[in-house]
N, C-alpha and C positions, 0 to 999 in steps of 0.2 A: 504494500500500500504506500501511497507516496506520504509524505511530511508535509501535513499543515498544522500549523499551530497559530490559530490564530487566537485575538485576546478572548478568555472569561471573563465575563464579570462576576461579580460578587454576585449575583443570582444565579448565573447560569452556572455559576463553578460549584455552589450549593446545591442548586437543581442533580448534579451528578451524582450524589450518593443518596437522594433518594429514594425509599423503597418504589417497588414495582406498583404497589397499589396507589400509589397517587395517580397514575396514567388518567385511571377513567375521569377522577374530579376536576378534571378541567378540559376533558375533552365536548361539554358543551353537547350543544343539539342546533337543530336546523333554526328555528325560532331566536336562537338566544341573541342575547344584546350586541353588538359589535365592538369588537377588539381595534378603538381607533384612538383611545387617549393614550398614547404613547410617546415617548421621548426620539426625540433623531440625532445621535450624537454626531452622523454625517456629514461631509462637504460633497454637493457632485460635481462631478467635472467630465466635460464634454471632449470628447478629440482628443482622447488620450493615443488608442489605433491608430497607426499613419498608414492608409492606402497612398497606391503610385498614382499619381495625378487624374492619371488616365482611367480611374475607376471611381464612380460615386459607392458609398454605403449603399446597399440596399437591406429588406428585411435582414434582422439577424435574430431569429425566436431562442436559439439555444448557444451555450457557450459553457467551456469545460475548463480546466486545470490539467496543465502538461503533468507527469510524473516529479518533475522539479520543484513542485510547489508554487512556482513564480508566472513561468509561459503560461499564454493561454491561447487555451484552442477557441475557432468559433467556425458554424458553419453558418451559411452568408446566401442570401437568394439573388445571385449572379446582378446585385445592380439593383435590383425592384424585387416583386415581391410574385405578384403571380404565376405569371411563365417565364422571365428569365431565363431560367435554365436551361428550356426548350427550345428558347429563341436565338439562345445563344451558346452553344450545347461545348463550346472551346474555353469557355471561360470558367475556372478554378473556384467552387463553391466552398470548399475547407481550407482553412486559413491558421496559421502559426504565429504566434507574436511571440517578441519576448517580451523583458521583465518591463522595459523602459516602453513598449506599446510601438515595436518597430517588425514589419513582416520580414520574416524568417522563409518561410514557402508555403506553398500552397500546390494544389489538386483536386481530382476529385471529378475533373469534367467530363461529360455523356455519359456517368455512370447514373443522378439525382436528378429531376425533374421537380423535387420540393423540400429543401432539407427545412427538419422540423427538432429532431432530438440529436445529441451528441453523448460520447462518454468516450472514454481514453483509461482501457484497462490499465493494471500494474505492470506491464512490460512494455506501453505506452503507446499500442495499435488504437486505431481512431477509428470507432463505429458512428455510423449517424442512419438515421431512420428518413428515409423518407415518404412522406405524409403525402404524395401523391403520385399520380400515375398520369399516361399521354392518353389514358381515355377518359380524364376529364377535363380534356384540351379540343376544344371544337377546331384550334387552329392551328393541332400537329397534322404532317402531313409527312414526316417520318415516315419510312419502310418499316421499322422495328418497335411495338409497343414497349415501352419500360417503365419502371415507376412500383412502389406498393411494396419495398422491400428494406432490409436493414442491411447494410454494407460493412464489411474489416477492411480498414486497411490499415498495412505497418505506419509506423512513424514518416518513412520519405516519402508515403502515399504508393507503395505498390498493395492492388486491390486484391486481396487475401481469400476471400468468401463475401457470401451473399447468403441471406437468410431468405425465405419464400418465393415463389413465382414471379418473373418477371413479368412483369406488368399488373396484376393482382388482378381481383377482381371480388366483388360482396359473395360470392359461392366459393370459392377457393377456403383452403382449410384453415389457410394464412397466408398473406397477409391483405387488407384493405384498410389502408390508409393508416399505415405504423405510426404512434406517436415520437415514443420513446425506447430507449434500449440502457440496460444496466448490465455492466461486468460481478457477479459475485466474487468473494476472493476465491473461491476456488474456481473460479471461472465459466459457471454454471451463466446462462446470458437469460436475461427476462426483458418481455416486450410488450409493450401496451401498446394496443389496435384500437383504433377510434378517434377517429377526428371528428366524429357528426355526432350530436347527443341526440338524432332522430329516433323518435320509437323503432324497431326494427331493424338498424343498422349494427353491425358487427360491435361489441364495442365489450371486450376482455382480456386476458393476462395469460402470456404462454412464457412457457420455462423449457429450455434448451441446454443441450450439455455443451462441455466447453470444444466440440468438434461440432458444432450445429444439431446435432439431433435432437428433431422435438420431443420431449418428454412428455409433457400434456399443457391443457390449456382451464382455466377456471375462468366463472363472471360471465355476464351477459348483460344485455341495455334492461336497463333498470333505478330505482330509486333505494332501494331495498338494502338492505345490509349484505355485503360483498358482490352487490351490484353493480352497472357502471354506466358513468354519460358522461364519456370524453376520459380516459383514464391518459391524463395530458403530460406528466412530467412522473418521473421516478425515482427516488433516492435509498440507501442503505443505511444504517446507523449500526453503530459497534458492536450489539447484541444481535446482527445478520438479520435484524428485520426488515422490510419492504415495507416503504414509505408509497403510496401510492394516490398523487394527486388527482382526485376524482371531479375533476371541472366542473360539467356540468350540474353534480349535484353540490357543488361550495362546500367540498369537504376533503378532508386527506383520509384514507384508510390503509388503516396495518395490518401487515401478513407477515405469516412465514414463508419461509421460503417453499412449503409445499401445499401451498393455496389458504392455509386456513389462516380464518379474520381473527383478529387479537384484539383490535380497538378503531371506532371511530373517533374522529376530534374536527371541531368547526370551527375554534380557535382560529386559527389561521387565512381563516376566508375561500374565498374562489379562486384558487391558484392553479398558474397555469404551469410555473419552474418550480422544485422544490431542490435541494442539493444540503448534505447531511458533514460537517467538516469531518476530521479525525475526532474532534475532541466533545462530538456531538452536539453542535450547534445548527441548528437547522435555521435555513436561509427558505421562505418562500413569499414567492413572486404572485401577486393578484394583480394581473393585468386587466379586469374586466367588470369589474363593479364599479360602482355610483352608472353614472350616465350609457356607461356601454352594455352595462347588463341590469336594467332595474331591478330584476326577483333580486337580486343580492345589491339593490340601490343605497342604502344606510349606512355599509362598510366603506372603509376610507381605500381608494385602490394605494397599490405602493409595493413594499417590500418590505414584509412581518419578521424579522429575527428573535430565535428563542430554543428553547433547551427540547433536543427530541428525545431526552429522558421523561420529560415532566411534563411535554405539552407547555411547561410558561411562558409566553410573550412578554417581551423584555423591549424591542423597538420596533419604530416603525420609522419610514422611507416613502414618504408620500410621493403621490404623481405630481409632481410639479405645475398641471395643465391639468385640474383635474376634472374642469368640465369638456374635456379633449373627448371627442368623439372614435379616435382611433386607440389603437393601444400604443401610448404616449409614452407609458413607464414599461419597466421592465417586462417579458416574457418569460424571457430565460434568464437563471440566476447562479454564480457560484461566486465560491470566495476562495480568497490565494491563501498561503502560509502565516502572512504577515496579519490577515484580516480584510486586505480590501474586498470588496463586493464590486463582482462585475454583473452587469444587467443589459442584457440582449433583447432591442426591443425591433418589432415587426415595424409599426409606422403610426403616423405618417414623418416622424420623426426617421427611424433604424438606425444601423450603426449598434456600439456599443457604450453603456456611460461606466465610468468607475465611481464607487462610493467610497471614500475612504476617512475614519477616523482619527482627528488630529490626536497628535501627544500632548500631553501634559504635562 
């Protein structure tokens, strides 16, 4: 596992030992009051990522942590946000920064038509999901369908493996429209499928060994308890549990690693990134409430920081714009070694901001 050590605080450091039963008391219900009086010990800052001239940011929904603790990875929708990629099938959607926000390289082209999720196992191969296919492109005219699949590749971008059918499809066993993808430390890969929180669209959680074979699949569209609408972002915490951002229903739910639910929690909001550090600080991203998403209109959007032992919320990272009609503030969410928070946002903003906590 890589080294991040970013700051505790004095709650969150408390929050660690814990007993297990505190979990449920603060994991809330659908109804409950909103987690928005929070403190922002933050600064943010814009245009920290240097692109070559010749490339504007486009959507960036997901963003990860090189093995260093420092680099960071991001995958990037070729310029814009919807076809890009198809449109411009030569241009490099996975991208390397270092510490100082300078690219390093990139790849990644004609294999993504929508990247959506990212992760960077412990040997520091770069998976990324993506969240669409050319047949829901009225305006590809491609020879070859592709799309609907989760991708490996090494660190200098040679392409490794492919998770599911190329081009996918809602009857396929897997995949339609992949969110996210997580590395276990034993290398075991889980994938969330569903990007549409429509009644009847695909929308649940497979587990793969670490050579790609599927081992089984749990979940279905639903409201329910281990149900799902939009299972959008994924994270691990130190006791191997699965953090499992459930979008559409404004809730995170916990699993083990072999499907069974252990806890719901609403604390956190309608999150679309969630990312877990070493020392159990859970970072998640509500890009989609007040104005974007009224059923979840009362919550403040932003980026909630707090202990994934305890479920406690300890800060909040408002949207700057928060009567912004697009997803202004973060998507995608992690945090480096030191503590800064990076946030990966779709538009009409994109690009990527850093958050970082001054010293004292």
């Amino acid at each position: 596992m890589m080294s991040k050590k970013p700051f505790i605080s004095t709650l969150c450091a408390a929050a660690l030992v814990l007993p297990a039963a505190a979990f449920a008391q603060v994991g809330g219900s659908p109804d409950m009051d909103p987690v928005n009086d929070l403190p922002n010990p933050y600064i943010t800052q814009s245009g920290f990522f240097k692109l070559p001239a010749d490339r504007p940011w486009g959507s960036s929904s997901t963003v990860e942590i090189h093995p260093d603790g420092e680099s960071v990875w991001v995958a990037e929708r070729c310029g814009a946000n919807a076809n890009a990629c198809i449109q411009n099938p030569d241009v490099n959607p996975i991208m390397l920064f270092d510490k100082d926000g300078n690219l390093v390289r990139s790849f990644g082209a004609g294999y993504i038509t929508w990247p959506h999720g990212i992760e960077v196992d412990h040997e520091g191969n770069v998976w990324v999901a993506d969240a669409r296919g050319t047949d829901q492109y009225n305006d590809y005219d491609g020879d070859e369908e592709y799309g609907h699949q989760v991708h490996k590749f090494s660190p200098t971008g040679v392409h490794l493996m492919s998770l599911g059918k190329k081009g996918g499809g809602q009857n396929e066993e897997y995949f339609y429209t992949p969110n996210d993808v997580l590395v276990a430390p034993d290398g075991s890969i889980f994938v969330g499928e569903g990007h549409s929180s429509a009644e009847g669209t695909p929308n649940r959680m497979h587990k793969f060994d670490a050579d790609g074979n599927h081992l089984f699949s749990w979940g279905e569209w639903g409201m329910g308890p281990g149900q799902f609408r939009q299972p959008h972002g994924l994270a691990m915490d130190s006791k191997g549990r699965l953090f499992v951002a459930d979008r559409g229903n404004n809730r995170i739910q916990i699993f083990d690693q072999e499907g069974n639910l252990l806890d719901i929690w609403y604390q956190f909001s309608r999150n679309s990134g969630i990312f877990i550090d070493d020392n159990d600080v859970l970072y998640a991203a509500d890009s989609e409430s007040g104005s974007v998403n009224p059923d979840n209109g009362h919550w403040t959007r932003g980026i909630r920081v707090g202990s994934a032992i305890t479920g406690n919320v300890e800060f909040l990272i408002p949207d700057p714009q928060p009567d912004c009609r697009g997803t202004c503030t973060a998507e995608g969410v992690v945090a480096d070694k030191h503590g800064n928070i990076f946030g990966a946002e779709v538009g009409p903003v994109g690009g990527i901001k850093r958050y970082v906590r001054p010293v004292k």
